[in-house]
N, C-alpha and C positions, 0 to 999 in steps of 0.2 A: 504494500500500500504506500502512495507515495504522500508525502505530509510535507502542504505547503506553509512559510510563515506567516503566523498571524499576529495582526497588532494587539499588543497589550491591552488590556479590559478591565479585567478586576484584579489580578493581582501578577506583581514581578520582580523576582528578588534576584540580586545579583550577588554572586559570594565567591568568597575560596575556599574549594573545598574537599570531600570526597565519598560515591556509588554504589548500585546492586545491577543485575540482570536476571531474566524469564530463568528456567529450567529450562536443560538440552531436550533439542528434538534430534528423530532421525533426519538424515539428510543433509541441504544445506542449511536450514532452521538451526541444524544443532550448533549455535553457532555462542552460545551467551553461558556457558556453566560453566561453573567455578572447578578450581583445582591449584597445583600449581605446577602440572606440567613436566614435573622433573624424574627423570629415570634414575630407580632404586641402583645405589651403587654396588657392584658388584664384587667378587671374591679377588682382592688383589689390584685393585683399581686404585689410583690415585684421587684422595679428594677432590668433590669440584670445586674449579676455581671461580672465585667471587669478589663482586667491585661492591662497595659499599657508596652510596652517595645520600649525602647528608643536606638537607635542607630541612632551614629555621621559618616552617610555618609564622604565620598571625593569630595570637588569639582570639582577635576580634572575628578574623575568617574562618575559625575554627567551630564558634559559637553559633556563628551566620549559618553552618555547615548544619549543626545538628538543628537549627531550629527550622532549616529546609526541608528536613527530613522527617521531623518533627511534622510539619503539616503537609506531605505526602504520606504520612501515616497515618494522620486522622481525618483526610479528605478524599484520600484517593486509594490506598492501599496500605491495610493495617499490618498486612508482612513486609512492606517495604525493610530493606536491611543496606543500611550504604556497606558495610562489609560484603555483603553477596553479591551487590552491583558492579564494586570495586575490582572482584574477582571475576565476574562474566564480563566487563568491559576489555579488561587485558585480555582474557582468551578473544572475542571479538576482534580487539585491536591486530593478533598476531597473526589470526587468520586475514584479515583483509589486507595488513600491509602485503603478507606473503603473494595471495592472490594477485595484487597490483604489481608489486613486483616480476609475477611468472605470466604479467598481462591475462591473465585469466577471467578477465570482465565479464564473462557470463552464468559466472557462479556469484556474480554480486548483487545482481538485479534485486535477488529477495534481501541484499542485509541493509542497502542503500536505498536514498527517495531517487525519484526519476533525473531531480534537476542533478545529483550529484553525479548518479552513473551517467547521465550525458556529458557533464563535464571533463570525469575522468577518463570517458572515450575518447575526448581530443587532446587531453593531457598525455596520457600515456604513450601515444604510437610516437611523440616528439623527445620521450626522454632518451639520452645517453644511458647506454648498459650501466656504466659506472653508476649513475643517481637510481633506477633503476632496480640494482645492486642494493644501495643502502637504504630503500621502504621497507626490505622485509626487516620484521624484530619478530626472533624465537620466543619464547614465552619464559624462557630462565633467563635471557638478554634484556628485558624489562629492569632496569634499575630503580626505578622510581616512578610513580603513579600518582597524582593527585587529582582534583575536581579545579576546576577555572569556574564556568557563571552555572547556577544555578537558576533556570526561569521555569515561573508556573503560568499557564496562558489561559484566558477565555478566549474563545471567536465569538461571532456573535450571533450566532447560531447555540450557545450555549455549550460548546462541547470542551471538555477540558485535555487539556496538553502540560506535559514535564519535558523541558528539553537542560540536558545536564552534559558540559564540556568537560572531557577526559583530556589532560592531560598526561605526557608518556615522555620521560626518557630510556634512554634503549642503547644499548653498543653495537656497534655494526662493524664487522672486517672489509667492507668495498673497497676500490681502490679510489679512492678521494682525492683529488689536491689536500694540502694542508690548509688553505685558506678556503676551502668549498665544504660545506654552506656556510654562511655570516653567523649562525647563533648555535652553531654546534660547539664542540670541545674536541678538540685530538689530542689523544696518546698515545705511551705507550705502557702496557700492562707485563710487569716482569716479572718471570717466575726460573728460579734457578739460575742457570749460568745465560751466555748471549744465545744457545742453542734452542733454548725455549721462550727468545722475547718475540710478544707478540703485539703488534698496534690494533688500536680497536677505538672508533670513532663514539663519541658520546651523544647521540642526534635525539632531537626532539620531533616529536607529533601531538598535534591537536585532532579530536574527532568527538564531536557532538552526538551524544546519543538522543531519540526525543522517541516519546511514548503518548500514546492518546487514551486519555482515562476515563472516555464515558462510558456508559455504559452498553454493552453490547459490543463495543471496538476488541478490536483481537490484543492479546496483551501481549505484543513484540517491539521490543526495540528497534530503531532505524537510525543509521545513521543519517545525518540531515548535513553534517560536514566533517571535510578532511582536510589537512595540513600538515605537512611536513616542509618547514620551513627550507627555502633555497632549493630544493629537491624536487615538489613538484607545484610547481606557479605556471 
């Protein structure tokens, strides 16, 4: 279903923050459950390696956060859970950068609105391998997760909408210039001697998720926007 924007009505809050998602379907539905993805290590296997990244939230966007949630609980959905959201956003997120990535745009059709997947049909046939390359983020590559705007929408038709911005950082190995994109980080990540250093780029994504809460609307997430900053514009 594709969901166009609608102008503010009765109410619209904007925060920093952080989400939940539906339960997994078969197919390509099954696109929003939680987990975290990572393969049980094995007999003899080297710990996996891990970047820590540290950012000093707002309290004030912290409170904005639960009290969003707060009244998506008591108006729209009393299981809402921003932890559940949180975790079917990033699986969501890993699938579709991948998909974008392998140009796969006809497994997008159901997780995207119409305006998007038109977009990203003319976006993509123009990227470079290399940018290309660094959309896809694995789901153990996910370094950091948080919520951007929080909005709760009338139309005026009476039907209600939640549209809640994911943001994602993420490490990527493509081959990048060092100065490509503007608001990435490059490193290098070292383990051992110089036989095991490895470089791994630090890139960010934005992706809007939105939901229509009336009654009768089917309860699926859509993306309504994508961003990955210098990559794909």
């Amino acid at each position: 279903m594709a969901l166009r924007a609608f102008p503010s009505r009765a109410l619209c809050l904007s925060v920093l923050a952080a989400p939940r998602l539906p339960p997994a379907r078969p197919g390509p539905a099954a696109r929003l459950s939680g987990g975290s993805g990572q393969r049980p290590q094995g007999p003899g296997e080297a710990p996996p390696r891990r970047v820590l990244v540290v950012r000093i939230g707002s309290p004030l966007g912290w409170l904005r956060t639960r009290f969003c949630h707060l009244l998506i609980r008591l108006y729209f959905d009393r299981e809402f859970s921003g932890d559940e959201f949180t975790r079917g956003a990033k699986q969501a997120f890993s699938l579709v950068s991948k998909l974008l990535s392998q140009r796969k745009l006809d497994l997008l059709e159901e997780l995207v609105s119409a305006e998007v997947f038109q977009v990203l049909k003319e976006k993509i046939s123009l990227l470079p391998d290399s940018h290309r390359d660094a959309l896809a983020a694995d789901i153990d590559a996910i370094m950091y997760t948080t919520e951007g705007d929080v909005r709760i929408y009338y139309d005026d038709d009476g039907r209600k909408f939640v549209r809640i911005l994911m943001r994602f950082w993420y490490l990527n190995g493509a081959d990048l210039p060092d100065e490509v994109p503007g608001e990435t980080k490059v490193f290098q990540i070292m383990f051992g001697d110089e036989s095991t250093k490895e470089k791994r780029h630090l890139l960010t994504a934005n992706y809007e998720f939105q939901r229509e809460f009336t009654e009768g609307a089917k309860p699926d997430w859509t993306i309504t926007r994508i961003e990955h900053p210098r990559l794909l514009e």
